[in-house]
DRENPA-3360 file (N, C-alpha, C; in nm, 2 decimals, always signed):
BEGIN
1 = XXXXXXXX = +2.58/-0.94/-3.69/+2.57/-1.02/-3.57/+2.65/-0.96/-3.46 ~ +2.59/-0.95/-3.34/+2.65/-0.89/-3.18/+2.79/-0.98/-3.16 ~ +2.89/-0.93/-3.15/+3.00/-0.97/-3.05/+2.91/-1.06/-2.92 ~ +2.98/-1.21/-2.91/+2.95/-1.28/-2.80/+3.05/-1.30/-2.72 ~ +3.02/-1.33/-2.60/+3.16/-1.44/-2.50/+3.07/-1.58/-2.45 ~ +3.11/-1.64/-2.39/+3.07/-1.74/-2.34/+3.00/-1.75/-2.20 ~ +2.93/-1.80/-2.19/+2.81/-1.79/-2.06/+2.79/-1.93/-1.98 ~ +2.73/-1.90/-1.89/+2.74/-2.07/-1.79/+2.64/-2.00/-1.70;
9 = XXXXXXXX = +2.51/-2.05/-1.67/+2.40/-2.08/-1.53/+2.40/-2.21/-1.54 ~ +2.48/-2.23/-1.37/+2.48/-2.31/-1.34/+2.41/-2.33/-1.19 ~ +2.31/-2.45/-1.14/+2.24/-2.44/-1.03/+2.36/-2.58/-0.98 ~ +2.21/-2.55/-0.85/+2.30/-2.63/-0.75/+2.27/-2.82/-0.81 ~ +2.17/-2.80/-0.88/+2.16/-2.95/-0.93/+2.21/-2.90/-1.08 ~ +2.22/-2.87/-1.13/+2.23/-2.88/-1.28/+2.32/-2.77/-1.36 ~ +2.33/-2.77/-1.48/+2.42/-2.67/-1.53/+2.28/-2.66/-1.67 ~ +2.21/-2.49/-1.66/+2.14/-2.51/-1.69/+2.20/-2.39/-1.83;
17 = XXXXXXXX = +2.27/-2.40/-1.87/+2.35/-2.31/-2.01/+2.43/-2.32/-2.02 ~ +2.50/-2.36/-2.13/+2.66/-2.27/-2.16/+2.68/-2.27/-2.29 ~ +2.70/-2.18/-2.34/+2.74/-2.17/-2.50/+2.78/-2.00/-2.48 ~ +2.74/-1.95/-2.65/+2.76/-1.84/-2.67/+2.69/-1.76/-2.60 ~ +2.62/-1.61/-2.61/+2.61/-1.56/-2.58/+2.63/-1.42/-2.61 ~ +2.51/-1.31/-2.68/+2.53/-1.14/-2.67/+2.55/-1.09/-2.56 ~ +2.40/-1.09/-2.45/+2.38/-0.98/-2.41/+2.32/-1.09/-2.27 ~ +2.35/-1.07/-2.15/+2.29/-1.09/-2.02/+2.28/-0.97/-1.91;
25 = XXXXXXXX = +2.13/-1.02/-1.82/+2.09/-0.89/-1.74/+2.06/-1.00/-1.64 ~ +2.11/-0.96/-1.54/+2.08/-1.04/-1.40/+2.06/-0.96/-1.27 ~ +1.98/-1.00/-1.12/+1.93/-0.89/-1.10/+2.09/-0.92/-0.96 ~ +2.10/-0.83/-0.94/+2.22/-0.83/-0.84/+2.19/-0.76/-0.70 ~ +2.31/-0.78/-0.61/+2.20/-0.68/-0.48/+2.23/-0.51/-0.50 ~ +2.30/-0.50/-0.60/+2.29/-0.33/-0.60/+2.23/-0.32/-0.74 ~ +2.13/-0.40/-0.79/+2.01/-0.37/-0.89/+2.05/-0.43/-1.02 ~ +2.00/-0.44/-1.13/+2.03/-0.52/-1.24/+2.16/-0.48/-1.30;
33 = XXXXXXXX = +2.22/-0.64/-1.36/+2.36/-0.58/-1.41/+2.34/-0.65/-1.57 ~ +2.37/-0.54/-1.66/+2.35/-0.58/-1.77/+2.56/-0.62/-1.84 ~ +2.55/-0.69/-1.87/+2.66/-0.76/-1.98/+2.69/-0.78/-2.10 ~ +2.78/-0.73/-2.18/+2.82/-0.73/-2.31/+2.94/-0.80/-2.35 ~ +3.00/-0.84/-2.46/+3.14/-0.82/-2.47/+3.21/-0.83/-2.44 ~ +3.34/-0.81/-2.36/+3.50/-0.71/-2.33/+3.44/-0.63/-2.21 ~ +3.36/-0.68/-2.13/+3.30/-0.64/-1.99/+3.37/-0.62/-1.88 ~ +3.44/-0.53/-1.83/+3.56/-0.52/-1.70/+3.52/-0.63/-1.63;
41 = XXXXXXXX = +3.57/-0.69/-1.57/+3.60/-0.79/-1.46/+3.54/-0.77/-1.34 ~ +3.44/-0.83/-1.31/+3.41/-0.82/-1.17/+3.30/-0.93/-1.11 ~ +3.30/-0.94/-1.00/+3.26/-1.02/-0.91/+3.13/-0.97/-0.81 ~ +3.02/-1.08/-0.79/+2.88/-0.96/-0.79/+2.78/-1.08/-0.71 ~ +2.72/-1.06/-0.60/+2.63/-1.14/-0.57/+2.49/-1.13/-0.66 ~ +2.44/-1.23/-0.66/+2.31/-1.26/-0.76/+2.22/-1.24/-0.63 ~ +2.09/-1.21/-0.68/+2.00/-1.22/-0.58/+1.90/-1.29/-0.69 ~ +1.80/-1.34/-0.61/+1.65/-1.38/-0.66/+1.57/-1.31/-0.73;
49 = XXXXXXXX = +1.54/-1.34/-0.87/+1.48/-1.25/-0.98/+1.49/-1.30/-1.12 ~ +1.44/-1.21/-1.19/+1.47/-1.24/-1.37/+1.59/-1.21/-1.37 ~ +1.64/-1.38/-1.47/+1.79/-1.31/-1.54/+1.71/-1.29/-1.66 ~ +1.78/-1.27/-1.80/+1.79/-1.29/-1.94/+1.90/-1.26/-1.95 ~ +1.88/-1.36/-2.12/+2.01/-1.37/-2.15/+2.02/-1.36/-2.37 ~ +2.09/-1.32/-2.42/+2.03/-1.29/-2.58/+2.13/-1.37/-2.66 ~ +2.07/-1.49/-2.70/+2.12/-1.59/-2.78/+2.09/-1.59/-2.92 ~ +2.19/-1.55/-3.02/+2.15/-1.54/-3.15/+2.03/-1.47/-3.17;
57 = XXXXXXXX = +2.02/-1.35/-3.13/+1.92/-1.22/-3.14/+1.78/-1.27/-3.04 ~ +1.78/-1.36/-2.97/+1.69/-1.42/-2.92/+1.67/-1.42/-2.71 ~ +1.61/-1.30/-2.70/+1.64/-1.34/-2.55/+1.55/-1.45/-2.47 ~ +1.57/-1.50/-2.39/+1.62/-1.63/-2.28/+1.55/-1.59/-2.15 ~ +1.48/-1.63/-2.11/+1.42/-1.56/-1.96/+1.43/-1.68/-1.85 ~ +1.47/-1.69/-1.75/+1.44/-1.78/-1.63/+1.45/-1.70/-1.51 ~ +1.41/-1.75/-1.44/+1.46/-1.74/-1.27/+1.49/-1.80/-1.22 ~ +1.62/-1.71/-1.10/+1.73/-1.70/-1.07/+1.71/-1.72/-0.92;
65 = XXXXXXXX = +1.78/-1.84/-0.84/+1.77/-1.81/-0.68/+1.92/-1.69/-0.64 ~ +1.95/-1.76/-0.53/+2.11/-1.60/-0.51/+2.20/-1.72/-0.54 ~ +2.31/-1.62/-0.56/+2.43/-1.63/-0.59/+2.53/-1.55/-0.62 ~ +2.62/-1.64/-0.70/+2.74/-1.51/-0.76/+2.75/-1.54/-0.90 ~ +2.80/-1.38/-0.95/+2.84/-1.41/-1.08/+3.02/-1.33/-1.12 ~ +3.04/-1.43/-1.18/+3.22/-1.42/-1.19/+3.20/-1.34/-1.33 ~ +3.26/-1.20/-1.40/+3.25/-1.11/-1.52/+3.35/-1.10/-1.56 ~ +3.39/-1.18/-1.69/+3.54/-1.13/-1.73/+3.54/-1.07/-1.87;
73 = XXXXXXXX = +3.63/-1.03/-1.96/+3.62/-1.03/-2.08/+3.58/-1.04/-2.15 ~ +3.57/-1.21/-2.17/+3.56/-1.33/-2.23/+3.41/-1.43/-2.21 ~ +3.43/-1.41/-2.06/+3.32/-1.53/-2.02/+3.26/-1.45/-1.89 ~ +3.14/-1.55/-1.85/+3.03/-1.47/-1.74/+3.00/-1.66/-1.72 ~ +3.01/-1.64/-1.55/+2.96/-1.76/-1.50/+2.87/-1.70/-1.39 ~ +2.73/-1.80/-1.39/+2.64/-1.74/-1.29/+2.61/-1.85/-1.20 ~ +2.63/-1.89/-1.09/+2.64/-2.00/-1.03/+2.49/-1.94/-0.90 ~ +2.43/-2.04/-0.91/+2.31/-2.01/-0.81/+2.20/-2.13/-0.78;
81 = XXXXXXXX = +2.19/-2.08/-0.67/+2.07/-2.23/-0.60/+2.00/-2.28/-0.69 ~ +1.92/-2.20/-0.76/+1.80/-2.24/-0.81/+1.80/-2.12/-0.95 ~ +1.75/-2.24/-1.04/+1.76/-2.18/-1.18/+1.63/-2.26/-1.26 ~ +1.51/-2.18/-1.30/+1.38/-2.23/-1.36/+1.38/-2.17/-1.44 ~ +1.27/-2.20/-1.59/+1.21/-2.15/-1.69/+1.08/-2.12/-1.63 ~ +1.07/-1.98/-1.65/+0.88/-1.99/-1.63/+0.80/-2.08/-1.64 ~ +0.78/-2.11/-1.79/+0.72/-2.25/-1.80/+0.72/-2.38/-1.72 ~ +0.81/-2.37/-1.62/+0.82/-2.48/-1.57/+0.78/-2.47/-1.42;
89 = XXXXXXXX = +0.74/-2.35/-1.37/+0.70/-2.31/-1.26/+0.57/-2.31/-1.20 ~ +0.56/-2.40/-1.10/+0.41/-2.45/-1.06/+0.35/-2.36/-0.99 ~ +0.26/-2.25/-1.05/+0.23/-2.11/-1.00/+0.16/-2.17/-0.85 ~ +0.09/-2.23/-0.84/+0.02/-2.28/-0.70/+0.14/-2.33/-0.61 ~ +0.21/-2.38/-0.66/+0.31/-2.45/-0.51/+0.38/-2.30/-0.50 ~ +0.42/-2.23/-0.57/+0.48/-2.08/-0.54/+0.42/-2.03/-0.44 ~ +0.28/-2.00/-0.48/+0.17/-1.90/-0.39/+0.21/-1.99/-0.25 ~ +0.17/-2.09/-0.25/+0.18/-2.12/-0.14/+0.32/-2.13/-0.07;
97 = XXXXXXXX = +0.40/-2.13/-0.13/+0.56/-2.14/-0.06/+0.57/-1.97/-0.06 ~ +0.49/-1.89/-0.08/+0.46/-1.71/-0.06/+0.41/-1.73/+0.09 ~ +0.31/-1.79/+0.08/+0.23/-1.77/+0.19/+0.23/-1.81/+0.32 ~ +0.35/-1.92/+0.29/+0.42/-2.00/+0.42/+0.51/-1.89/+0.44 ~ +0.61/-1.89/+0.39/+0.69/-1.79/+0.40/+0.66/-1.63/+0.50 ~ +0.54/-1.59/+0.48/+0.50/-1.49/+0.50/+0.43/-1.51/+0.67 ~ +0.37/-1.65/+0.65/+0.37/-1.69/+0.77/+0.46/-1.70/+0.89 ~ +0.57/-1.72/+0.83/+0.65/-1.73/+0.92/+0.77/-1.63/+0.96;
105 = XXXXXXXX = +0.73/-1.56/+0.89/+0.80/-1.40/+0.89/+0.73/-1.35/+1.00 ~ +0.60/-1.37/+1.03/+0.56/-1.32/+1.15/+0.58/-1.35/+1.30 ~ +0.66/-1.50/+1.28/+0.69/-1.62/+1.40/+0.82/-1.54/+1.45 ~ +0.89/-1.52/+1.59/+0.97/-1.53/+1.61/+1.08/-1.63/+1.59 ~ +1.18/-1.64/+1.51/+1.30/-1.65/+1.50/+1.42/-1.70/+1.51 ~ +1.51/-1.72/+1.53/+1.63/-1.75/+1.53/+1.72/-1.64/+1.37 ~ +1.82/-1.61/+1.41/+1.88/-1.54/+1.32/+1.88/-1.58/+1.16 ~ +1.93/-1.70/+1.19/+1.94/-1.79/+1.11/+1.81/-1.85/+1.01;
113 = XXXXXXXX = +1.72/-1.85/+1.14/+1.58/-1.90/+1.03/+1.52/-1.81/+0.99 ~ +1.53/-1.68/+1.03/+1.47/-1.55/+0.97/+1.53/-1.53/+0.83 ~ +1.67/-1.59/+0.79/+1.77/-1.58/+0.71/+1.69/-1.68/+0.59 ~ +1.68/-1.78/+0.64/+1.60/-1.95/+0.58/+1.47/-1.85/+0.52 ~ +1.38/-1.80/+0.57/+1.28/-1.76/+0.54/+1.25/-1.67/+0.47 ~ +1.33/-1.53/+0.49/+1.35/-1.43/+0.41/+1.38/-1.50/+0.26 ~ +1.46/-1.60/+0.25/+1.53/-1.62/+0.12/+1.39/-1.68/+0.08 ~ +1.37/-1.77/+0.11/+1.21/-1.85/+0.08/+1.12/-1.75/+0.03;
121 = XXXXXXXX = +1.08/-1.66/+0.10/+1.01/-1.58/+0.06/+1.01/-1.49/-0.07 ~ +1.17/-1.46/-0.09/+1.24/-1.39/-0.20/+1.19/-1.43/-0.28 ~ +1.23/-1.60/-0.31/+1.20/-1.70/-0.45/+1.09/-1.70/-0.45 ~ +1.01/-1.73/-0.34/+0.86/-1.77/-0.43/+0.82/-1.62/-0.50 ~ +0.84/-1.49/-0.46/+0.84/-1.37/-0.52/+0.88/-1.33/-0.66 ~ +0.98/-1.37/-0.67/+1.03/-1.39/-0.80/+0.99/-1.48/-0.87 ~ +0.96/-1.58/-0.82/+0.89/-1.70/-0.92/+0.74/-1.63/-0.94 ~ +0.70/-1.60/-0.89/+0.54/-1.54/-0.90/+0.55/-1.39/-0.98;
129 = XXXXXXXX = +0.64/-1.35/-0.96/+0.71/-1.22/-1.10/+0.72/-1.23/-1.21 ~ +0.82/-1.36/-1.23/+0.84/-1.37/-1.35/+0.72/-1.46/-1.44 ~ +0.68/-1.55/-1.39/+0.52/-1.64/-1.41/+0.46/-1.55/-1.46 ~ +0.42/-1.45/-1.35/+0.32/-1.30/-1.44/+0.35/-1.25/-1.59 ~ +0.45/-1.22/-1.59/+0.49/-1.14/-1.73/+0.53/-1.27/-1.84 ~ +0.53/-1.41/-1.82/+0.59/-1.46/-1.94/+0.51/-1.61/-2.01 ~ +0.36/-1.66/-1.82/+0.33/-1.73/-1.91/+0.19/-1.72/-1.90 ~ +0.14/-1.78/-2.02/+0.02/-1.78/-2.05/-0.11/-1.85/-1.94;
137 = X = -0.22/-1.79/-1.92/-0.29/-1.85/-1.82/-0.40/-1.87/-1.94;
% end
């Protein structure tokens, strides 16, 4: 059996894990960060995407809104807006929170709502990514 540490996703409503834990891959803004073990310590924003995570030889898939994740030795906390199981993702309200999104990507702006929107757009993207590869139609 794999060497574990302890793990935590946690959203902004819920704490959606915590126990042991092998192996986690989360997507970050400078590209996927994969986790072991006795992991150097570091501090990492989360972006929008597939995490996994390998529990008792068994990996774990959800999606991830942004955030941060805290990397120590020992333990890995992933704290972020929004945390789903594929299965649980309403592929139609996605497409369409794509399609608004995209809508309004073309609208002029405020800094800020360009900010609101881009992120919008992220998630329903990833929610529609990860849907593809994991659930059954």
């Amino acid at each position: 059996m794999a060497e574990t540490f302890y793990f935590e996703i946690i959203a902004s409503d819920k704490k959606f894990y915590s126990g042991a834990c092998e192996h986690v891959i989360f997507p970050a803004v400078d590209g996927l960060y994969g986790v072991l073990a006795n992991h150097e310590d570091t501090v990492t924003a989360v972006v929008a995407g597939e995490l996994r995570f390998k529990v008792d030889g068994e990996w774990r898939v959800c999606v991830v809104g942004e955030g941060f994740a805290d990397v120590t030795r020992d333990f890995v906390v992933i704290v972020v807006d929004t945390v789903e199981r594929p299965e649980d993702i309403d592929i139609i309200r996605a497409r369409e929170a794509k399609t608004r999104a995209e809508e309004r990507m073309k609208q002029k702006q405020s800094r800020l709502q360009y900010y609101h929107t881009q992120a919008a757009l992220s998630r329903a993207m990833a929610r529609l990514r990860v849907t593809s590869k994991y659930v059954k139609k």
